[in-house]
Backbone as JSON Lines, residues from 0, in Angstrom:
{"i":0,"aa":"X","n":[-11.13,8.89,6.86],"ca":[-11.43,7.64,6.19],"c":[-10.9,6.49,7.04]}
{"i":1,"aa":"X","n":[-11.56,5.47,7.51],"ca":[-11.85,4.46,7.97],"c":[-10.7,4.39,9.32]}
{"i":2,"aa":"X","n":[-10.06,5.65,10.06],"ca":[-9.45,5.96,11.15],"c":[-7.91,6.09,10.9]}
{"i":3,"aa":"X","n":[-7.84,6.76,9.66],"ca":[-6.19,7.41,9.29],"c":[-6.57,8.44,8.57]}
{"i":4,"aa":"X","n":[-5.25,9.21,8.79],"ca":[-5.58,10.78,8.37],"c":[-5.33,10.97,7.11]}
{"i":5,"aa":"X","n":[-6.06,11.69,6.47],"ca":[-5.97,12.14,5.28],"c":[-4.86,12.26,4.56]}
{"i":6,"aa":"X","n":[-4.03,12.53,5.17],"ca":[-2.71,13.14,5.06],"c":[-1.56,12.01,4.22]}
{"i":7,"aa":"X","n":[-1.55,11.25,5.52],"ca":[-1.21,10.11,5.52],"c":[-1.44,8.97,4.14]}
{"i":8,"aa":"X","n":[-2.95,8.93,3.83],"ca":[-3.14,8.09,2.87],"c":[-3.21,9.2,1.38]}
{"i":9,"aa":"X","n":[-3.06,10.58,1.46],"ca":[-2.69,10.75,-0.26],"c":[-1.07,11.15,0.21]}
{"i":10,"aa":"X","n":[-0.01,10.8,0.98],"ca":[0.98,10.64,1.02],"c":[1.43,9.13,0.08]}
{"i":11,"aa":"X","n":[0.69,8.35,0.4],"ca":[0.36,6.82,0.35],"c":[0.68,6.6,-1.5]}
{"i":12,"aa":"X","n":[-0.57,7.56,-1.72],"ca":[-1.39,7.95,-3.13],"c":[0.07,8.48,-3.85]}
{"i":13,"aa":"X","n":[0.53,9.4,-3.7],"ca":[1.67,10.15,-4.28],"c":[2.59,9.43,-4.64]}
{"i":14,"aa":"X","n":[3.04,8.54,-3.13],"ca":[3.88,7.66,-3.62],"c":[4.09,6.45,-4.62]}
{"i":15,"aa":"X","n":[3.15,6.1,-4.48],"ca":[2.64,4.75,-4.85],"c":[2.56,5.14,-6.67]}
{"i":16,"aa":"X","n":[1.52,6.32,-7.11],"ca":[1.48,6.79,-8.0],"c":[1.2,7.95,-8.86]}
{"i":17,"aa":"X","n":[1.94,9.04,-8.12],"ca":[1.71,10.16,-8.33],"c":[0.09,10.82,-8.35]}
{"i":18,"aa":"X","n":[-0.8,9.96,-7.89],"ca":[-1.86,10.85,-7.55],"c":[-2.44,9.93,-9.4]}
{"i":19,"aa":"X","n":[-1.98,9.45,-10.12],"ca":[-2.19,8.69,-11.56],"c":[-3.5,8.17,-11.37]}
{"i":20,"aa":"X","n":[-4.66,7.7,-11.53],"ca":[-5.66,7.02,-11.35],"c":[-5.62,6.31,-12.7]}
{"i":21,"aa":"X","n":[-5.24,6.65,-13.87],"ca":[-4.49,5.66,-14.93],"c":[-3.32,4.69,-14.53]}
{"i":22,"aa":"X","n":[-2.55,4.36,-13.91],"ca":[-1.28,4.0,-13.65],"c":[-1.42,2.71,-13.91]}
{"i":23,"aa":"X","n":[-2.76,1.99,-13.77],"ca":[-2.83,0.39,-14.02],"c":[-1.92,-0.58,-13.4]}
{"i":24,"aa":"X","n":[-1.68,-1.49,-14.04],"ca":[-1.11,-2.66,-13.17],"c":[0.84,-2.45,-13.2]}
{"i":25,"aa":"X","n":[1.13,-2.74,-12.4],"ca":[2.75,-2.6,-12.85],"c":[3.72,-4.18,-13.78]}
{"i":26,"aa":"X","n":[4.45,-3.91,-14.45],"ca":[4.92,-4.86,-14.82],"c":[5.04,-6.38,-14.87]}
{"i":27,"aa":"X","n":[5.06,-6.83,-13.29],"ca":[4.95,-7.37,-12.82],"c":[3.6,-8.24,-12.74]}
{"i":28,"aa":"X","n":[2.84,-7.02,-13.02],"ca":[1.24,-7.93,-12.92],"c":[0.89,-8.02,-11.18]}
{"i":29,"aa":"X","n":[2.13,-7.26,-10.13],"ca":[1.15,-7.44,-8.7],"c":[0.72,-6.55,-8.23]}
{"i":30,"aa":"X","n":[0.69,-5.23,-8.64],"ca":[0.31,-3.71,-7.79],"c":[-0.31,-3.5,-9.47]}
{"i":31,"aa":"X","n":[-1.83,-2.86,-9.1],"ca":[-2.64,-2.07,-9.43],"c":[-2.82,-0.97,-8.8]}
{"i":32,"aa":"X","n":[-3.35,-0.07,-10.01],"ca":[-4.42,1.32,-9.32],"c":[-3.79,2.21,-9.03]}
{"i":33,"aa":"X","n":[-4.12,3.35,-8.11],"ca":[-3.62,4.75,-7.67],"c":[-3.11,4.36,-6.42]}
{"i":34,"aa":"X","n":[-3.44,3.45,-5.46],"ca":[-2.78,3.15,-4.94],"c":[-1.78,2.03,-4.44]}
{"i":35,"aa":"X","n":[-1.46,1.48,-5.46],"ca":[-0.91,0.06,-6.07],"c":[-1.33,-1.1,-5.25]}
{"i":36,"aa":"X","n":[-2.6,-1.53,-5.4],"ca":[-2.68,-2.16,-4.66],"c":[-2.79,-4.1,-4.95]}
{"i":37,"aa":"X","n":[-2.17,-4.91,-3.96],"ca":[-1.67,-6.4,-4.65],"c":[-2.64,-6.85,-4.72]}
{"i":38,"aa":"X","n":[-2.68,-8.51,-5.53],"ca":[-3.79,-8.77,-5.61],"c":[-4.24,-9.89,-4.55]}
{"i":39,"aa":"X","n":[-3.27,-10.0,-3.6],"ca":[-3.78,-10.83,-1.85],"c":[-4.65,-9.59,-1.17]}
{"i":40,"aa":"X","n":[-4.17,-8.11,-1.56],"ca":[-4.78,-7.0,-0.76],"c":[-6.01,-6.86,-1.27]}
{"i":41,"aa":"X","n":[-6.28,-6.86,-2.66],"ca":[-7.82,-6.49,-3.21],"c":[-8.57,-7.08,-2.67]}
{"i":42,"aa":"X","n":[-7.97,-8.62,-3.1],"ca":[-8.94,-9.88,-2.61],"c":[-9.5,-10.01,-1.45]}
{"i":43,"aa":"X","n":[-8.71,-9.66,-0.42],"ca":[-9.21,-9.45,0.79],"c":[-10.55,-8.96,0.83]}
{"i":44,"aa":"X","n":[-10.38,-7.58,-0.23],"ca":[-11.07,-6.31,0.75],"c":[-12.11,-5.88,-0.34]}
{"i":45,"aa":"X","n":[-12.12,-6.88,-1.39],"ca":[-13.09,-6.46,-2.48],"c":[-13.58,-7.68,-3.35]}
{"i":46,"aa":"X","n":[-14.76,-7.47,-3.66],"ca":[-15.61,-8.7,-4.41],"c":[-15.59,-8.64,-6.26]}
{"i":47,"aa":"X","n":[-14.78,-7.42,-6.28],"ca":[-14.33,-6.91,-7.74],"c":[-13.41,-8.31,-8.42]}
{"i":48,"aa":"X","n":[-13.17,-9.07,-9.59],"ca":[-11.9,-9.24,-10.27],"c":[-10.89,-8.48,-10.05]}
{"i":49,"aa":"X","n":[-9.88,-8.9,-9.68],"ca":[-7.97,-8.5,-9.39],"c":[-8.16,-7.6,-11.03]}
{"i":50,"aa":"X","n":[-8.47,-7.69,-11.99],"ca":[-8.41,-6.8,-12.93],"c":[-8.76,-5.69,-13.39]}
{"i":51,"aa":"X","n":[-9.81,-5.94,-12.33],"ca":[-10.87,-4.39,-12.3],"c":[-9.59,-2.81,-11.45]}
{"i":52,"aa":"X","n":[-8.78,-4.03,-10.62],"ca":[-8.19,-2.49,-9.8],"c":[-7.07,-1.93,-10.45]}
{"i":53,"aa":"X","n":[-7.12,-2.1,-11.93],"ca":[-5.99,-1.37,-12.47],"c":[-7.37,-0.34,-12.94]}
{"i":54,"aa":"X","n":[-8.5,-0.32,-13.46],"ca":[-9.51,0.17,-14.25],"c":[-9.77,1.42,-13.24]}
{"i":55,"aa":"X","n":[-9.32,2.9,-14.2],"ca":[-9.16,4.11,-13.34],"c":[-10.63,4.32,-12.79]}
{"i":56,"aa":"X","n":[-12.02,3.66,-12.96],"ca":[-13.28,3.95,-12.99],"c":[-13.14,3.21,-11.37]}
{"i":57,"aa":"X","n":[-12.69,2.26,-10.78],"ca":[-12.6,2.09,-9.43],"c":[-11.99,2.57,-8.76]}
{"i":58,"aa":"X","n":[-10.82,3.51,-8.89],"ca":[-10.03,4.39,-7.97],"c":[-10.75,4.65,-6.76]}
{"i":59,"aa":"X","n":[-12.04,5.07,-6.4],"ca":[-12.36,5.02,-5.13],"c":[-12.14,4.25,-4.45]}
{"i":60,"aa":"X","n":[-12.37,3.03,-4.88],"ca":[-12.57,1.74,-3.95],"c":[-11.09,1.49,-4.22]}
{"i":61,"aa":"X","n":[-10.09,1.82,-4.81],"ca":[-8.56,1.45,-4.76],"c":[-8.19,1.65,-3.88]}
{"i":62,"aa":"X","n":[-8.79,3.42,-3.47],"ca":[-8.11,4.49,-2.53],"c":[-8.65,3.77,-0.88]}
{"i":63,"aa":"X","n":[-9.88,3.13,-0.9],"ca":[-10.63,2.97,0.13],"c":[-9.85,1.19,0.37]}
{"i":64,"aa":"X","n":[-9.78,1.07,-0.24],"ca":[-9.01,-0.55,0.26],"c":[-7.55,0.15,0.49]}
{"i":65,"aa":"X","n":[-6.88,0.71,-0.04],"ca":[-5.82,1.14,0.58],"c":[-5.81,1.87,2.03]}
{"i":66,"aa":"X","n":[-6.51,2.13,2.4],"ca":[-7.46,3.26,3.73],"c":[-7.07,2.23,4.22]}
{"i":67,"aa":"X","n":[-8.0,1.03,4.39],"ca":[-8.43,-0.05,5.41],"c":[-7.02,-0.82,5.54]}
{"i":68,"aa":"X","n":[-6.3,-1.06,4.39],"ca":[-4.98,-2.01,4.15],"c":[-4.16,-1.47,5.08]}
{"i":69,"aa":"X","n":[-3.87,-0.06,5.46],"ca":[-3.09,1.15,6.1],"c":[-3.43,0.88,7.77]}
{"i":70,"aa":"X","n":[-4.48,0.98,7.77],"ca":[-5.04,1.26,9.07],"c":[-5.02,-0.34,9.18]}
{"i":71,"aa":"X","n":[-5.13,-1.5,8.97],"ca":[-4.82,-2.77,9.35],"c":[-3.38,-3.19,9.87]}
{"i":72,"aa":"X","n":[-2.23,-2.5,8.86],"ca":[-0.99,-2.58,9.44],"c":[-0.25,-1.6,10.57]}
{"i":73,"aa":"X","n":[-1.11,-0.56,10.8],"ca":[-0.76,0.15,11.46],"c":[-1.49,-0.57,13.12]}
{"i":74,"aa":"X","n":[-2.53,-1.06,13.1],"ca":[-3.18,-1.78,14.42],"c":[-1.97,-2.79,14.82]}
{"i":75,"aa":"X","n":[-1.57,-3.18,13.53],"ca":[-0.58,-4.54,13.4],"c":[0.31,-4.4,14.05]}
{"i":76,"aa":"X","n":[1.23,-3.3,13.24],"ca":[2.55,-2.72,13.74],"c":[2.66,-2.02,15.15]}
{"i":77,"aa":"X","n":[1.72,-1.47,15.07],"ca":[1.55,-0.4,16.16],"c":[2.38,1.19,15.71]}
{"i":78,"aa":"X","n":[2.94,1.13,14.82],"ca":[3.44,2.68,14.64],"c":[3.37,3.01,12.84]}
{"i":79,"aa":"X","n":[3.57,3.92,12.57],"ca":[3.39,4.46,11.23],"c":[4.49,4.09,10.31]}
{"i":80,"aa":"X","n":[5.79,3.71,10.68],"ca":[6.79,3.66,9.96],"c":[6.87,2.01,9.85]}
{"i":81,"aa":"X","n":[6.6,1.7,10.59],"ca":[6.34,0.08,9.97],"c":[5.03,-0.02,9.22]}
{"i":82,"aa":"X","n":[4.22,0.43,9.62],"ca":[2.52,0.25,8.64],"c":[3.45,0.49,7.57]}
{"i":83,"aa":"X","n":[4.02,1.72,6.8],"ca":[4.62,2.09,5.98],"c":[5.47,1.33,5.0]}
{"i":84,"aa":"X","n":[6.29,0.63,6.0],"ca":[7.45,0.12,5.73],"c":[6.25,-1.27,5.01]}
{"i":85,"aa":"X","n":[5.91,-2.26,5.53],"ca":[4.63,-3.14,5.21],"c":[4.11,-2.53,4.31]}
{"i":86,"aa":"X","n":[3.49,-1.53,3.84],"ca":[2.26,-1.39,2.88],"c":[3.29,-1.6,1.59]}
{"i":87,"aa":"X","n":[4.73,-1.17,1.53],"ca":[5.87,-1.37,0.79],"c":[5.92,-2.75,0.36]}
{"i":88,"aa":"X","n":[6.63,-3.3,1.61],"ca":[7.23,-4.61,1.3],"c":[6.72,-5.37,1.41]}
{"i":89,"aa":"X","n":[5.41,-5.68,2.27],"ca":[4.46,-6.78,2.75],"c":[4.65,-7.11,4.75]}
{"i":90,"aa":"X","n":[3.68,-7.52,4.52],"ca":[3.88,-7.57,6.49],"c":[4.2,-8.81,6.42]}
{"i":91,"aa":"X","n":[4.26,-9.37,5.74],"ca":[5.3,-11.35,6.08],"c":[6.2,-10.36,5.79]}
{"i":92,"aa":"X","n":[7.27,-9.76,4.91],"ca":[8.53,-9.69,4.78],"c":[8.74,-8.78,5.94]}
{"i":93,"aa":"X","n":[8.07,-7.97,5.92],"ca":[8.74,-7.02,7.51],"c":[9.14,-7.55,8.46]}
{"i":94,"aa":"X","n":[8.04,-8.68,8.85],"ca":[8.31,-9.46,10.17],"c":[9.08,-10.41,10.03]}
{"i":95,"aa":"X","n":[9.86,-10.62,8.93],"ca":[11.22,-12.08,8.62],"c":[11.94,-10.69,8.93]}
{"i":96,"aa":"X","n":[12.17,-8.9,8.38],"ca":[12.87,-8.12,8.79],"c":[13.54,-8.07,10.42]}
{"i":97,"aa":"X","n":[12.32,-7.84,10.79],"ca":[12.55,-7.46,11.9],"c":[12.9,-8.68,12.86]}
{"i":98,"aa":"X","n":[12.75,-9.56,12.57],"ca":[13.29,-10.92,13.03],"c":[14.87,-11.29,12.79]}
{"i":99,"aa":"X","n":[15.07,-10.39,11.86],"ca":[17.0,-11.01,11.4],"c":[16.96,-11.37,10.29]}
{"i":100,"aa":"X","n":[15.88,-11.85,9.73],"ca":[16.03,-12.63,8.68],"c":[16.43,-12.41,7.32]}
{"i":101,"aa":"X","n":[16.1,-11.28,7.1],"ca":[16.66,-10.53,5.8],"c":[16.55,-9.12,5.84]}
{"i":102,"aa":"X","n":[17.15,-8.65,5.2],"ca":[16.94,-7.12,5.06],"c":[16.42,-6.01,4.91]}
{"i":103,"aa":"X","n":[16.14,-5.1,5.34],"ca":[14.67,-4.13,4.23],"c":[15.33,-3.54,3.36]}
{"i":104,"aa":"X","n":[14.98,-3.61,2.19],"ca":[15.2,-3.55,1.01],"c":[15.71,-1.77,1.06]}
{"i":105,"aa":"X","n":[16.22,-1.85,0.02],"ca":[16.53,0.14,-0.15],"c":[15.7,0.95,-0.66]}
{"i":106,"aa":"X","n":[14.68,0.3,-1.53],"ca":[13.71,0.59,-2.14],"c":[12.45,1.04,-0.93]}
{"i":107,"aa":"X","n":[12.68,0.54,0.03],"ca":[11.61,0.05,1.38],"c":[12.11,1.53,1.7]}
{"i":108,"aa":"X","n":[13.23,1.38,2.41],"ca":[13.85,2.6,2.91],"c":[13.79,3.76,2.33]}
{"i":109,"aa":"X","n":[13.96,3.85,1.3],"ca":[13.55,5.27,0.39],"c":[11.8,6.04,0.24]}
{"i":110,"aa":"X","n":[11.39,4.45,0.08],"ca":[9.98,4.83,0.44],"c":[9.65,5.39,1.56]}
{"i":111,"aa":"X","n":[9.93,4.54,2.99],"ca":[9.22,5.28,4.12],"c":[10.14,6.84,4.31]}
{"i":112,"aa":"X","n":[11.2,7.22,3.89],"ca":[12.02,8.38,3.97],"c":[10.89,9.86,3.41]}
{"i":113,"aa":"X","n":[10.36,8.98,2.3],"ca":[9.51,9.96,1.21],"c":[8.21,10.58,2.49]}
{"i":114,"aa":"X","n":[8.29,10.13,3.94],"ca":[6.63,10.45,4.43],"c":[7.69,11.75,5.94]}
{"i":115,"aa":"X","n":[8.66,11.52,5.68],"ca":[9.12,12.38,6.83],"c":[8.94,13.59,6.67]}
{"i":116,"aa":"X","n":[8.44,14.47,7.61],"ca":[8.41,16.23,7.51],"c":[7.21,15.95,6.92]}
C-alpha cells in the first residue's frame, strides 16, 4: 500500500487502536478511526467531513490516509523511527524535538518502543 509495508502500517493500526474500526474520535475530539487519524491529516488527504473518520464504514480510507500520512513522514524523516515518532506527536513537534526545543514526550517514546522486534 502506497510504498510501506504491510507490516509496518497494521503495526500502526494496533497501536493506534487495537485493530477497533469502532474506536471513533478520542476525547479530545483530534484522532479519529482505526487509525487515529487528526483532523489537519484527514483534511489533507480526504474530501470526506473530519466527522465521517470516526464512522467505522470509512475505515478503509482511514487505513489508506494513514498509508500515505506514514509514507509522507518517512520521505520526510528519512528513517522509520522518526516517521513513527511524528505519526505520534506531529512532525512540527518532532522537529522543535530534535532541534532542542522540547522534549519527546514519554508517551512518544513508549509508542515508537511498541514497533521494535
Amino acid at each position: 500500500m502506497v510504498g510501506i509495508s504491510r507490516n509496518a502500517l497494521e503495526r500502526v493500526i494496533f497501536n493506534e487502536s487495537r485493530g477497533n474500526p469502532y474506536v471513533g474520535m478520542d476525547k479530545s475530539n483530534y484522532s479519529a478511526g482505526i487509525a487515529q487519524i487528526s483532523r489537519t491529516v484527514w483534511k489533507t488527504y480526504s474530501k470526506l467531513p473530519y466527522e465521517e473518520s470516526a464512522n467505522a464504514k470509512y475505515y478503509e480510507q482511514n487505513i489508506t490516509i494513514a498509508a500515505q500520512y506514514l509514507k509522507m513522514l518517512y520521505n520526510r524523516f528519512g528513517n522509520w523511527k522518526e516517521a513513527l515518532q511524528a505519526y505520534n506527536v506531529g512532525p512540527t513537534a518532532l522537529t522543535q524535538i530534535k532541534a532542542g526545543l522540547r522534549k519527546l514526550p514519554k508517551i512518544t517514546q513508549r509508542y515508537t518502543q511498541n514497533f521494535k522486534g
